[in-house]
C-alpha positions in Angstrom: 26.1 66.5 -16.4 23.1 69.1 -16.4 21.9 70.5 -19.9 20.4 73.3 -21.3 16.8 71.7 -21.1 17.6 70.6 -17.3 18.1 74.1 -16.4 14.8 75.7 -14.1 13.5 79.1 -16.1 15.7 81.1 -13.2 19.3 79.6 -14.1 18.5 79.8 -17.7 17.1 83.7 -16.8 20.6 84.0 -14.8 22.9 82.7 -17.3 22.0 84.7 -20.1 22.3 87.9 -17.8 25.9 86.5 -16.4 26.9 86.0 -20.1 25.1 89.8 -21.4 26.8 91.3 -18.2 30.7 90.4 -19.9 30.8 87.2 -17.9 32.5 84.2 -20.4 30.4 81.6 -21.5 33.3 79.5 -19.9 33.1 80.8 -16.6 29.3 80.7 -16.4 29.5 77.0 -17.7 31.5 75.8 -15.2 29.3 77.4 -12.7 26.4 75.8 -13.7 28.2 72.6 -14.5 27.4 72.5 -18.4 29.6 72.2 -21.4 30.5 75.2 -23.2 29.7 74.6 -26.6 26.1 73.8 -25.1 25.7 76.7 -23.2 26.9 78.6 -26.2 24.6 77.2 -28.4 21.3 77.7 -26.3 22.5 81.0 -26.0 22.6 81.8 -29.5 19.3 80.2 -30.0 17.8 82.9 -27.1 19.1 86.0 -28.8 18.2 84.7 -32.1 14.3 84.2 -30.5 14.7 87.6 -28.6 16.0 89.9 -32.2 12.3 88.3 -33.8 10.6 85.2 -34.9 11.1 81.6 -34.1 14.5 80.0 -33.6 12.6 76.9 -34.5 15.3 75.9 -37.1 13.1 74.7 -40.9 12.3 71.2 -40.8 14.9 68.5 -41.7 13.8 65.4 -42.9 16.1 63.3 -44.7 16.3 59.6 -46.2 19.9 58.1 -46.8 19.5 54.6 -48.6 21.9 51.8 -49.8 21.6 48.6 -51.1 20.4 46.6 -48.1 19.9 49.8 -45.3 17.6 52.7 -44.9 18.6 55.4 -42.8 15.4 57.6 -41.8 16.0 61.1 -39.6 13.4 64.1 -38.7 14.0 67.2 -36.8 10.8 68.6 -36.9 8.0 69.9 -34.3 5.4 68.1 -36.2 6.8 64.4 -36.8 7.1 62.7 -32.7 6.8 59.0 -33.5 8.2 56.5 -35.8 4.8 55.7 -37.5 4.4 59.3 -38.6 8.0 59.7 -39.8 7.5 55.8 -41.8 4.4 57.8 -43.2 6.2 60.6 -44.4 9.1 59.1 -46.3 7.0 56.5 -47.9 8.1 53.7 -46.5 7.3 49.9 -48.3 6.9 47.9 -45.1 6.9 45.1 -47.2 10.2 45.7 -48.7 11.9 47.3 -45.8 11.5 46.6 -42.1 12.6 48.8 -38.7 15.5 47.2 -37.2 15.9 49.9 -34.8 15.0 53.6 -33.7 15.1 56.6 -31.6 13.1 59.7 -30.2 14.2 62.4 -28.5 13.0 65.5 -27.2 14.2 69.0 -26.5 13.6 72.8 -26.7 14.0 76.0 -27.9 13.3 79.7 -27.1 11.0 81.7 -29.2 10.0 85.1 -28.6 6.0 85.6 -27.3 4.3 88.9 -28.7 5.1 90.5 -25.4 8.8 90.7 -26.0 9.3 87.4 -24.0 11.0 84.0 -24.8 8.7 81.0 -24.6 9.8 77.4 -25.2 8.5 75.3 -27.7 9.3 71.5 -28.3 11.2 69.9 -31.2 12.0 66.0 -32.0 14.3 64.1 -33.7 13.2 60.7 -34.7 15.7 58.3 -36.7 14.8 54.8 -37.5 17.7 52.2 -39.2 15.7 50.2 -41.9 17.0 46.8 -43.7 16.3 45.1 -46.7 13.8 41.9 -45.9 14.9 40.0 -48.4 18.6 41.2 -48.4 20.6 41.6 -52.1 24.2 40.1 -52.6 26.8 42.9 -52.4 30.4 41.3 -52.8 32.5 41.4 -55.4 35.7 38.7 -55.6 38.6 40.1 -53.9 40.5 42.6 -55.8 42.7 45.5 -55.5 41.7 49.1 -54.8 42.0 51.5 -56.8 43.8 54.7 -55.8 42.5 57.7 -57.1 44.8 60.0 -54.8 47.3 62.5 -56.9 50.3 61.8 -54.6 53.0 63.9 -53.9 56.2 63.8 -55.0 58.6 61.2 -52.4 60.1 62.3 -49.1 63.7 63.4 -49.9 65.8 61.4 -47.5 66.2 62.2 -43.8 69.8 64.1 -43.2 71.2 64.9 -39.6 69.2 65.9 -36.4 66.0 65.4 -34.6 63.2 64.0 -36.6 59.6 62.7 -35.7 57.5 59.5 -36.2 54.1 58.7 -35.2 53.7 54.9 -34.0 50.6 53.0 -34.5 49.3 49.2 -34.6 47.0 46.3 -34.8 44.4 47.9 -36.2 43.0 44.9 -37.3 40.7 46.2 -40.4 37.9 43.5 -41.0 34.4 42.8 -40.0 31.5 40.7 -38.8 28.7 40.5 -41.4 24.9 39.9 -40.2 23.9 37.4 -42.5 20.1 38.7 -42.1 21.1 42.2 -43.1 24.8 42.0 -44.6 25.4 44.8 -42.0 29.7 44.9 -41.9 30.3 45.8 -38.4 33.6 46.7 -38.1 36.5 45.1 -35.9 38.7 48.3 -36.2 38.1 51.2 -34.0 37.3 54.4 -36.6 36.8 57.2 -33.4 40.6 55.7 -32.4 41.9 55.9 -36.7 40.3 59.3 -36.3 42.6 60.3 -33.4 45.7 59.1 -34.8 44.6 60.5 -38.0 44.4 63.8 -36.6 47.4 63.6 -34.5 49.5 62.7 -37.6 48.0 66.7 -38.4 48.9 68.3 -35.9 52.5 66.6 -34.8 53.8 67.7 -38.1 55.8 64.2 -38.2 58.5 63.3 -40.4 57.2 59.5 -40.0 54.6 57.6 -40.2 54.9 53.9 -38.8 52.4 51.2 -38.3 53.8 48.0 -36.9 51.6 45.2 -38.5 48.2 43.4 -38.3 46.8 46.3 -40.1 44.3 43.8 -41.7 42.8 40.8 -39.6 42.3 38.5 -42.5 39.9 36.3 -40.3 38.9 34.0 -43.4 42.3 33.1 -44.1 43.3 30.9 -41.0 42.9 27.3 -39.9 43.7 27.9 -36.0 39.9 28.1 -35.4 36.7 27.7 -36.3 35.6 30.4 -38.9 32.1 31.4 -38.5 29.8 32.1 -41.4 29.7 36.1 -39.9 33.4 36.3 -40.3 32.7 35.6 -44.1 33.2 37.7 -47.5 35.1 40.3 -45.0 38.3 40.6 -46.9 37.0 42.9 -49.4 35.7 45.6 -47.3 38.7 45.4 -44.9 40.7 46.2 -47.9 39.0 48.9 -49.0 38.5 50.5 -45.4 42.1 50.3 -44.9 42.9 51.8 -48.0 41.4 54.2 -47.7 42.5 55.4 -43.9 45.7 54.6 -45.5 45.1 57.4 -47.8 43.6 59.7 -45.3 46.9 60.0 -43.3 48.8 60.1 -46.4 47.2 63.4 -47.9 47.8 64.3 -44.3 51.5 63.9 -44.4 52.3 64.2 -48.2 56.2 64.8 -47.2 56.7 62.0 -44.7 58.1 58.7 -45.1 55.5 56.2 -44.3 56.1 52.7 -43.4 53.6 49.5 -43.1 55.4 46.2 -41.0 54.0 42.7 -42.2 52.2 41.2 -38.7 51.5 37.5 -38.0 47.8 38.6 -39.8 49.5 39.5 -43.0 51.0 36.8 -43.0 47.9 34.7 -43.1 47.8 35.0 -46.9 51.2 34.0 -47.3 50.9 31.0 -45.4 47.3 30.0 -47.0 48.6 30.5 -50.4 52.1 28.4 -49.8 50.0 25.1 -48.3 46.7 25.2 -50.1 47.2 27.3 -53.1 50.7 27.5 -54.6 50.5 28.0 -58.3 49.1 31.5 -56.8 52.4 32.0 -54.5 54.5 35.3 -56.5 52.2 35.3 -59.1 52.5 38.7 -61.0 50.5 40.5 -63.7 52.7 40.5 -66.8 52.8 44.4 -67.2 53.6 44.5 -63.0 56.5 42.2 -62.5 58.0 45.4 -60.7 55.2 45.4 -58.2 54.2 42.7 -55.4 52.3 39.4 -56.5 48.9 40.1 -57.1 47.6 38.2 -54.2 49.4 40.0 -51.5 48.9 42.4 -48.8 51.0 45.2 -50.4 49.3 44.9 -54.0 45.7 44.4 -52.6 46.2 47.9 -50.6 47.9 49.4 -53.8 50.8 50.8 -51.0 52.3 51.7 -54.4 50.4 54.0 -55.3 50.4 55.5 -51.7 53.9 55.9 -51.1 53.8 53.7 -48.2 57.0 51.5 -48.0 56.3 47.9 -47.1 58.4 46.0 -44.7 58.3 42.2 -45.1 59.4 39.3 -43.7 57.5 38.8 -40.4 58.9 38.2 -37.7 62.2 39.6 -39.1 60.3 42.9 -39.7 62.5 45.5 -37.4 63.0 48.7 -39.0 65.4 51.3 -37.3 65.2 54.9 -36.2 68.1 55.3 -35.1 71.5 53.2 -34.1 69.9 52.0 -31.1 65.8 51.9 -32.0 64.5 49.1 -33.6 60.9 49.2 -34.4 59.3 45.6 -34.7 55.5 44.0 -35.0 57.0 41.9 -32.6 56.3 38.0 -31.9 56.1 37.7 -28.2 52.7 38.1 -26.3 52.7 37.7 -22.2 49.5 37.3 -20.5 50.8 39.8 -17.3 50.4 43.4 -18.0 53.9 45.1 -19.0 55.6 41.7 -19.0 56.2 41.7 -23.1 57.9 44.9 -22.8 60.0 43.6 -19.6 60.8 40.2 -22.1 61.5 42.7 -25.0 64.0 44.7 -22.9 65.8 42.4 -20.8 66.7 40.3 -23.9 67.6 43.0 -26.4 70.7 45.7 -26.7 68.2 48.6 -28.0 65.1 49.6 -27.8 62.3 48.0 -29.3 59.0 50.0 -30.2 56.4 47.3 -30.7 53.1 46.1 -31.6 51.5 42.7 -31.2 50.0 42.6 -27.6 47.8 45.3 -28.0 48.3 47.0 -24.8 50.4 49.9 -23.3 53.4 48.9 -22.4 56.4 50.5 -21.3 59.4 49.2 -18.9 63.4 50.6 -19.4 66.4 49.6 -18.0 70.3 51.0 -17.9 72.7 49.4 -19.8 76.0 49.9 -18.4 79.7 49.7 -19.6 83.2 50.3 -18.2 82.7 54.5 -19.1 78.8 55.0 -20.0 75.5 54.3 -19.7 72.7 53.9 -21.8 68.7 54.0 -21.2 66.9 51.3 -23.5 63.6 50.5 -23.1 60.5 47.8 -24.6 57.6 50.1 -25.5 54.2 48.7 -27.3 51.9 51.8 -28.3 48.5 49.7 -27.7 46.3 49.2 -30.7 43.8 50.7 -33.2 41.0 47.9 -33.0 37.9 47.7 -30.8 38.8 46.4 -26.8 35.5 45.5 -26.3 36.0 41.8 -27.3 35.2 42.4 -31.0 37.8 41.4 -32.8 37.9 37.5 -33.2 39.8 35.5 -30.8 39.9 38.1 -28.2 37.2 38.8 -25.1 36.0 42.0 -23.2 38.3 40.9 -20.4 41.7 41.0 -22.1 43.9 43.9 -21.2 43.9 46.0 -24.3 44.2 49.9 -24.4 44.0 51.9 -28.1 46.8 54.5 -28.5 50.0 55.8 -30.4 53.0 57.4 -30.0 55.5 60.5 -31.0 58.8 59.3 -31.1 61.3 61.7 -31.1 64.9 60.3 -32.3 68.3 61.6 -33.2 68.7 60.1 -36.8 72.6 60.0 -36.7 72.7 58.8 -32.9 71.0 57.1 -30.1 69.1 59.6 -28.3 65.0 59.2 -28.2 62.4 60.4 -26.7 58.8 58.6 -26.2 55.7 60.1 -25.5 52.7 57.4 -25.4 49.3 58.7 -26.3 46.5 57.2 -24.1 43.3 57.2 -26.4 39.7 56.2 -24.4 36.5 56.4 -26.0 37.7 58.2 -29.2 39.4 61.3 -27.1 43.3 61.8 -26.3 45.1 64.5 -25.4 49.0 65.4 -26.8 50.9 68.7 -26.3 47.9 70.7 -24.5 45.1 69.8 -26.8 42.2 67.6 -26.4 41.1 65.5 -30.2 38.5 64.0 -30.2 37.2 61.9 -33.5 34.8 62.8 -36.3 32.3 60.4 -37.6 34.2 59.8 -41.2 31.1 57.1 -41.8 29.9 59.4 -44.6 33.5 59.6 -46.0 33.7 56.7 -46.3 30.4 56.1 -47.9 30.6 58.3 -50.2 34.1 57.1 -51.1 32.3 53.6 -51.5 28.8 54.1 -52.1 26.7 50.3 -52.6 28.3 48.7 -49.2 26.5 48.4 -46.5 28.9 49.9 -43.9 28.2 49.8 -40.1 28.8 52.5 -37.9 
């Protein structure tokens, strides 16, 4: 797609007339095959230059540090290469060295002493810095602590048409460099975001994740666990708590329910074969509150409001009479052949997670004097698809999305609309969302770990 900068001195010249002659910046966008909010920011930079002086914005230079990780960035027209923007934050190369970087280039009008517009060049140069001799940054696992003033509780649902959002397998955990202590994430953030903002803008009664919220890769025995998947647990608990929290202050009022999925369940299991003077072992002022090693307690869904629903595989949870929601425990390799198992074996519906893909296939029950439409429906996942998340490669069929379900509370009527979400963008009810980079949230939130993007 053509830019600003790509534009000959004539189209600019002719697009800033279309747009000065009452023509929309949409309609001249799509003429010239730009983005709006592009066009419409190189505009405003032109009449800024034309009204007098430089639109030249002050130079930014700015240096983000924590313990392991530097984070250099310059918009200037003065600083063009990484040496000169090292050399103007003061960089110990000795302490510190450049693990990556970027330069680019682009332009902006300023007015000449003739009353025209020139161009002049301006640069942005970022550089990602780490630690040579990297310093320890984990604490022993612990619970969070929630600093969220919640709400008072969802009053119980009465009669009619209520809403739920659907989400799964977001799989909260990391790889960690073990040069840099970098925590790349296995959870997709741009898809969180999404459903995050959906949750917004649905105005949903419900909110339902159906399990593996956390991977818990340390705590398995069914393979090999690298020395990268190590000291994760921490951070994944912490992350998730907090996107937890984050779609709770979004929907203070709505019931909000977490399934136990076969990852949960990894701390159960560990704890009941390796470890079992540990197995529903409580705090003596908590006895009302989940053992202290536990998924629940760990995530302090307490203090959230979020319901937990235990028991995996036997997790279903139900909408209605006839809508079961479920992590679910069958996986078929064949795209849409778990839902096709999950419907051809059940009397209801079942709204699932588990296989990490789309899935939707429905079939009509029938009886002497009606007919009813069930269906197996999975809402894909919340993790990366790119092969990131252990166990899995790029080739598997996975697909990140949610879902509105619409249900009759005292019936069996439903209504499912899947929401398809590529490359941190969906669209629901006539609107495009696309994520926000919460990174700095989320730093800020937890400042000292050394987060990846």
């Amino acid at each position: 797609m053509p830019t600003w900068t790509t534009l000959t001195p004539a189209q600019q010249a002719e697009a800033l007339a279309a747009v000065e002659g009452g023509e929309s910046i949409d309609e001249v966008a799509r003429r010239l095959g730009l983005r709006s909010g592009s066009l419409g920011r190189a505009i405003r930079k032109v009449r800024q230059a034309a009204r007098g002086g430089s639109s030249l914005p002050r130079e930014q230079i700015a240096r983000n540090e924590d313990l392991n990780t530097v984070t250099l960035e310059s918009k200037t027209a003065r600083i063009k290469t990484l040496d000169q923007l090292l050399a103007e934050c003061q960089v110990d190369l000795t302490i510190w060295r450049v693990d990556h970087y970027l330069v680019n280039k682009w332009e902006v009008g300023t007015k000449t002493p003739d009353g025209g517009v020139a161009v002049e060049p301006l640069f942005q140069v970022k550089a990602w810095l780490v630690r040579i001799s990297p310093q320890p940054l984990f604490p022993p696992v612990q619970p969070v602590t929630c600093n969220l003033e919640m709400a008072a509780p969802p009053a119980p649902m009465g009669d009619g048409i209520r809403r739920s959002l659907v989400w799964a397998d977001p799989h909260f955990g990391f790889t960690l460099d073990l040069r840099t202590a970098r925590l790349t994430p296995f959870h997709d953030r741009r898809a969180l975001d999404v459903i995050l903002q959906i949750v917004v803008a649905a105005d949903v009664d419900r909110v339902d994740c159906l399990g593996d919220l956390v991977d818990l890769t340390e705590w398995t025995d069914r393979f090999i666990r690298s020395p990268e998947f190590a000291r994760g647990t921490q951070p994944a608990i912490l992350e998730a708590h907090w996107w937890l929290g984050q779609m709770r202050l979004a929907a203070p009022q709505a019931r909000f329910k977490l399934h136990q999925g076969n990852h949960e369940k990894r701390m159960e299991d560990v704890i009941s074969v390796h470890l079992q003077a540990a197995y529903d072992l409580k705090a003596a002022d908590e006895l009302d509150l989940p053992p202290a090693m536990s998924v629940p307690k760990l995530l302090a869904l307490h203090e959230l409001g979020i319901e937990w629903i235990g028991d995996y595989p036997d997790d279903g949870d139900w909408l209605n009479e006839t809508l079961r929601l479920s992590h679910g425990d069958t996986a078929q390799a064949t795209p849409g052949s778990t839902a096709r198992a999950m419907v051809s074996d059940s009397d209801t519906t079942e709204v699932f997670g588990h296989v990490h893909r789309i899935e939707w296939v429905s079939r009509t029950k029938r009886t002497r004097n009606e007919q009813q439409v069930l269906a197996g429906f999975c809402p894909g996942c919340a993790c990366l698809t790119d092969g990131s998340v252990p166990g899995s490669t790029k080739q598997r069929q996975w697909q990140n999305g949610c879902a509105i379900v619409d249900y009759e509370v005292n019936g069996r009527r439903f209504s499912i609309t899947p929401v398809v979400i590529e490359d941190g963008r969906a669209i629901w009810d006539g609107q495009l969302f696309e994520a926000r980079d919460r990174l700095p949230d989320l730093q800020a939130a937890y400042p000292g770990w050394n987060w990846g993007d």
